[in-house]
N, C-alpha and C positions, 0 to 999 in steps of 0.2 A: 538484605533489602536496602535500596538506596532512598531515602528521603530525609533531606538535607534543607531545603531551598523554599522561599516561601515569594509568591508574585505578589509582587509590588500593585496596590490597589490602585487602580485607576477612576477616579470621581468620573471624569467626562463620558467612560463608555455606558451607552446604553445595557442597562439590567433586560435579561430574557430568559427565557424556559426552557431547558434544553435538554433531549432526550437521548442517550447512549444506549445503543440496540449493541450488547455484546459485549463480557466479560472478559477476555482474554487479554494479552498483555498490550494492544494499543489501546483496548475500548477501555479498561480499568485507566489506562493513563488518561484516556480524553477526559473520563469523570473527574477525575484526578484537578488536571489542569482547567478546564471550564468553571470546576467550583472556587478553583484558587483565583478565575479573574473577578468573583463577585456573581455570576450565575445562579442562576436555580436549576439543581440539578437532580436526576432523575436516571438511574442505570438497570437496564434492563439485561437478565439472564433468565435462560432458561430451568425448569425445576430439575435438579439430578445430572446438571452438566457441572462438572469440576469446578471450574472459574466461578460458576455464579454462588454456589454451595461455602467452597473455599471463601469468598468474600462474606456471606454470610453468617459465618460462623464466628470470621475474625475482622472484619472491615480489612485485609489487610492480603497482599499476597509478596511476593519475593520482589515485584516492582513497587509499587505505592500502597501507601495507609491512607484509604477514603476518607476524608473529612466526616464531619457530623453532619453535614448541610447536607450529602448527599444520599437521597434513598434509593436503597436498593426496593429492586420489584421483580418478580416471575411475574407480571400481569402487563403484557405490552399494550392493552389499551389504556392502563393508567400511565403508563410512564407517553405514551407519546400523544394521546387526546389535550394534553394541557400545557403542548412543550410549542415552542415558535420557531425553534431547529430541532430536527433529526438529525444526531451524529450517527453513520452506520459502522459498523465494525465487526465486521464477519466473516472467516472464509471465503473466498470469492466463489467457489462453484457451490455455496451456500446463498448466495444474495437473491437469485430469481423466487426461492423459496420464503425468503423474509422479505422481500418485497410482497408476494405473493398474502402473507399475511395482513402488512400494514393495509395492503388495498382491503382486503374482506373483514378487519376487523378496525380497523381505528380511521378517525375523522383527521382527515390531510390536508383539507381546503384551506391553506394562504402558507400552509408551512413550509420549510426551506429544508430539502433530504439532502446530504452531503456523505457521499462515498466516501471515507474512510482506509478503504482498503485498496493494494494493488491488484489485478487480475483481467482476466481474459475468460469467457466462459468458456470449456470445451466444446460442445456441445453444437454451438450456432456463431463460434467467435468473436461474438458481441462485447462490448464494451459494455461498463457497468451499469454507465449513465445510460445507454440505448437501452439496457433491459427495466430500467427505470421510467423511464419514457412512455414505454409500452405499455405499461400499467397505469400513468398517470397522464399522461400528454399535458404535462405541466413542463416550463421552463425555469420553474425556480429549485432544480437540482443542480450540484456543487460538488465538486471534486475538494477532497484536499489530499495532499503530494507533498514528495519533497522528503530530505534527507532527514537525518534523528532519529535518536534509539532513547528507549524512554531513561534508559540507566542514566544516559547523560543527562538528560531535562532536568530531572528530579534531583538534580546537585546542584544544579545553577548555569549548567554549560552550555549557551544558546546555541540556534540554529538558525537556518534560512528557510522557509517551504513556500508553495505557490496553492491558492486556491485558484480554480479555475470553473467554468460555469458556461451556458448557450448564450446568458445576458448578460452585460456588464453589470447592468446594478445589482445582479445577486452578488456577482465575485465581490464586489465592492461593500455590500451589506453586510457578506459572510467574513471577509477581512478586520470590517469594523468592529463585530463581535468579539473576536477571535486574537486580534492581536495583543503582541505585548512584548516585553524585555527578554523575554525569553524563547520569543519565534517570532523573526522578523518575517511578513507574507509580500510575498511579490504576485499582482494578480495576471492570472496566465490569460491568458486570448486566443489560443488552440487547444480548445478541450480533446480532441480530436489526437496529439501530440502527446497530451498530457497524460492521458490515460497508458495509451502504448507506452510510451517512455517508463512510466512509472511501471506498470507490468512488468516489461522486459529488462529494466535492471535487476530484479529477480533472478532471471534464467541465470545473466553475467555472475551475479553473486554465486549461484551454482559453481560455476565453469573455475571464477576464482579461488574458489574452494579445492576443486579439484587440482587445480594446479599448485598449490599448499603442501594440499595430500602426496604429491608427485615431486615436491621439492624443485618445483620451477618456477614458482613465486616470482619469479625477473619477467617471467612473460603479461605479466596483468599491464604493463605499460604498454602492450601491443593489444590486448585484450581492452584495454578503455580506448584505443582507437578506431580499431578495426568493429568494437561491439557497435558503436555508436554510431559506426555508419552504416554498418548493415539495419538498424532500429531505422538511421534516417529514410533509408531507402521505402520501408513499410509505412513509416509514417506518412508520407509522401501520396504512396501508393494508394490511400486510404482518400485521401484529399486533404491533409494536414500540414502545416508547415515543417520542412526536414530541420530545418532550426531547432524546433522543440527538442532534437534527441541530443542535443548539446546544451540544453539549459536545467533550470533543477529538478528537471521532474525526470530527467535518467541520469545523464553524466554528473550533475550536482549532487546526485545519490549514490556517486559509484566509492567514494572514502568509505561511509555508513555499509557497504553492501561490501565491497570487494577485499576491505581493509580491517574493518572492526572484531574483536575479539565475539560482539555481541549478536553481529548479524545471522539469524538463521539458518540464511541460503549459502551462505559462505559454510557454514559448519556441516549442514548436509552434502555438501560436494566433498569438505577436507575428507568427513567421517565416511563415506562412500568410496573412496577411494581407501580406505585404511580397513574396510571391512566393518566397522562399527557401526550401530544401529543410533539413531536420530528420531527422537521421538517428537519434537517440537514441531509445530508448523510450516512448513517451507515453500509459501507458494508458488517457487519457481518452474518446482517439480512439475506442476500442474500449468503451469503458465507453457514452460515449454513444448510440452503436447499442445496448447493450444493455438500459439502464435504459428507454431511448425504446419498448421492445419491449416492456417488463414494464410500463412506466405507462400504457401503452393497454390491456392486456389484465386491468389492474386500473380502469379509467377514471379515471386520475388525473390532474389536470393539471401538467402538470410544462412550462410555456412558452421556460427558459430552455435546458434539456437538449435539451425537440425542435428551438430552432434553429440548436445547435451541431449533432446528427445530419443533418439536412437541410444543414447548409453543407459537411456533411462529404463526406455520401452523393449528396444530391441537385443540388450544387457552388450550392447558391444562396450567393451573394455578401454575402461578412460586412456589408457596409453595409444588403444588401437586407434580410439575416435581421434586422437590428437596427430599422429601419426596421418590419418588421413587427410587432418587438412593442411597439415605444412606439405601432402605430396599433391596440392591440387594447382590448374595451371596456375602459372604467374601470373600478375594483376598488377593496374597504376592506381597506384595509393588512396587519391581520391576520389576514383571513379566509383 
C-alpha cells in the first residue's frame, strides 16, 4: 500500500461536508484526499460489498489508510443529509441506480453531486450528468475528469484534472473546494466533451493494452492520434466542442490510461490478449458497447471503438480486429 504524502493545510479554503457514495479504489481515495484538505468527511459503502467491509475492518485497503476524521457508514442517508458535496464513485452502469436512491431516500436541496466516474450508460447512451438531471432538474451537478492514478497521489506526485459543470459558478465552487498542491483543476466549459472524452479514453486504454499483449506497443503513437479524432468527431456530433477530445479530459488522460503499469483498461486489453483473466474493474469494456451504440445511431465513424466492441462482443480475435483496420480504405489524416 502506498501512503506516503500528507496535503498541505490550507487556512483560506472554505471547510464543508462532504459525502463519498462508493468504496472502491477512487471513492476510498476521494475520502482519502477530501479529508487530507481539512474536510468533513463521510464514506459511504454498502453492507457485504468487499470495499466497504474491507475498510471497515481495517480503515485501510491496498491504496490508502482512511484517516480518523473520516466515518465510514452503510447508511446513505446519514452520510449524504448532512454533506454540501456529493462525491459519486461508482460503476457507471451502476449510477442510474444510485441516483435512483439518493432521489427516494436522502434530502438534495442546495447540494452539489459531482460524477466521479467515467462512463456511458448502455442502455439509453446517456451521459452520467443527463441521467442526473433526470432525477433532479438541478444544475448544480459536476463532473470531475482528468488523468491520475491514486498510487501516484498518495506519494506526493501531482497531477492536472478538469471539473466541469452546466454553470460556471458550480465548476468554480467545486474547484474552490477541491483544489490544491497536489491536483491542479482546470475548469472545463463543455460538459458535453468532457464526459465523452473521459469515457472513451477507457476503450483506448483497452485497445493499448491490446497492442502490449501483441507486442506492437510502437503503434499507440497512432492510436493517441487517430483515437482522438475519431472521439472528436462524436463529440462534435453530440453538439460539443471537438477541442474537448484533445484536452484533459481524454488525450491528457491517455499517459495514465495507455501507458501506466496501474491503469485497469490497459491490463484488461494486455491480459485479454495473453488469455489471462482480469478481475478488477474495467470500464472500457462496457463503455465500448456503449459509445459503439451511440455512434451508429448518430452515423459516426468511430473505427477504433467498433473494434474493441466486436472483439469484445463478437469474440473476433484481437489480431483479426487489427488486421481489419489497417485493410480499410485510405483516409486524409485530419479529416
Amino acid at each position: 500500500m502506498l501512503k506516503a504524502y500528507t496535503i498541505p493545510i490550507d487556512l483560506t479554503r472554505p471547510r464543508i461536508r462532504v459525502a463519498v457514495i462508493g468504496c472502491g479504489r477512487w471513492g476510498s481515495f476521494l475520502a482519502w484526499y477530501t479529508a487530507g484538505l481539512g474536510h468533513t468527511v463521510t464514506l459511504y459503502g454498502r453492507t457485504g460489498s468487499f470495499g466497504y467491509e474491507r475498510l471497515c475492518m481495517s480503515r485501510k485497503n491496498e491504496y490508502v489508510e482512511l484517516p480518523s476524521s473520516v466515518t465510514l457508514t452503510d447508511d446513505i442517508k446519514k452520510a449524504v443529509n448532512g454533506a454540501d458535496v456529493v462525491l459519486v464513485s461508482v460503476p457507471s452502469q451502476s449510477f442510474r441506480d444510485v441516483i435512483g436512491d439518493l432521489k427516494s431516500r436522502c434530502k438534495l436541496d442546495g447540494k452539489y453531486i459531482v460524477t466521479c466516474m467515467k462512463g456511458i450508460e448502455i442502455q439509453t447512451g446517456k451521459r452520467l450528468s443527463e441521467i442526473a438531471l433526470e432525477a433532479f432538474d438541478d444544475w448544480q451537478i459536476a463532473v470531475w475528469a482528468g488523468p491520475g492514478h491514486v498510487q501516484e497521489f498518495t506519494v506526493g506526485n501531482p497531477n492536472c484534472m478538469i471539473i466541469d459543470s452546466y454553470e460556471p459558478d458550480t465548476t468554480v465552487r467545486i474547484v474552490e473546494y477541491f483544489k490544491s498542491p497536489l491536483i491542479r483543476f482546470y475548469y472545463g466549459n463543455d460538459i458535453i466533451g468532457t464526459e465523452i472524452g473521459a469515457a472513451a479514453k477507457n476503450v483506448m486504454g483497452i485497445v493499448a493494452g491490446v497492442l502490449d499483449g501483441m507486442k506492437l506497443s510502437a503503434l499507440k503513437g497512432a492510436l493517441m492520434a487517430r483515437g482522438s479524432r475519431e472521439v472528436s468527431r462524436l463529440i462534435e456530433s453530440l453538439g460539443g466542442n471537438p477541442l474537448s477530445a484533445y484536452g484533459l479530459c481524454h488525450l491528457g488522460d491517455y499517459e495514465t490510461t495507455l501507458f501506466s503499469e496501474h491503469s485497469h483498461n490497459r491490463q484488461w486489453g494486455e491480459n485479454y490478449v495473453l488469455g489471462k483473466p482480469f478481475k478488477s474493474l474495467a470500464e472500457g469494456v462496457h463503455t465500448a458497447r456503449a459509445i459503439s451504440l451511440l455512434a451508429d445511431s448518430l452515423d459516426v465513424d468511430m473505427p477504433i471503438t467498433t473494434a474493441v466492441n466486436t472483439m469484445i462482443i463478437d469474440k473476433v480475435p484481437p489480431r483479426t480486429a487489427m488486421e481489419q483496420l489497417f485493410e480499410r480504405s485510405l483516409k486524409v489524416d485530419l479529416k
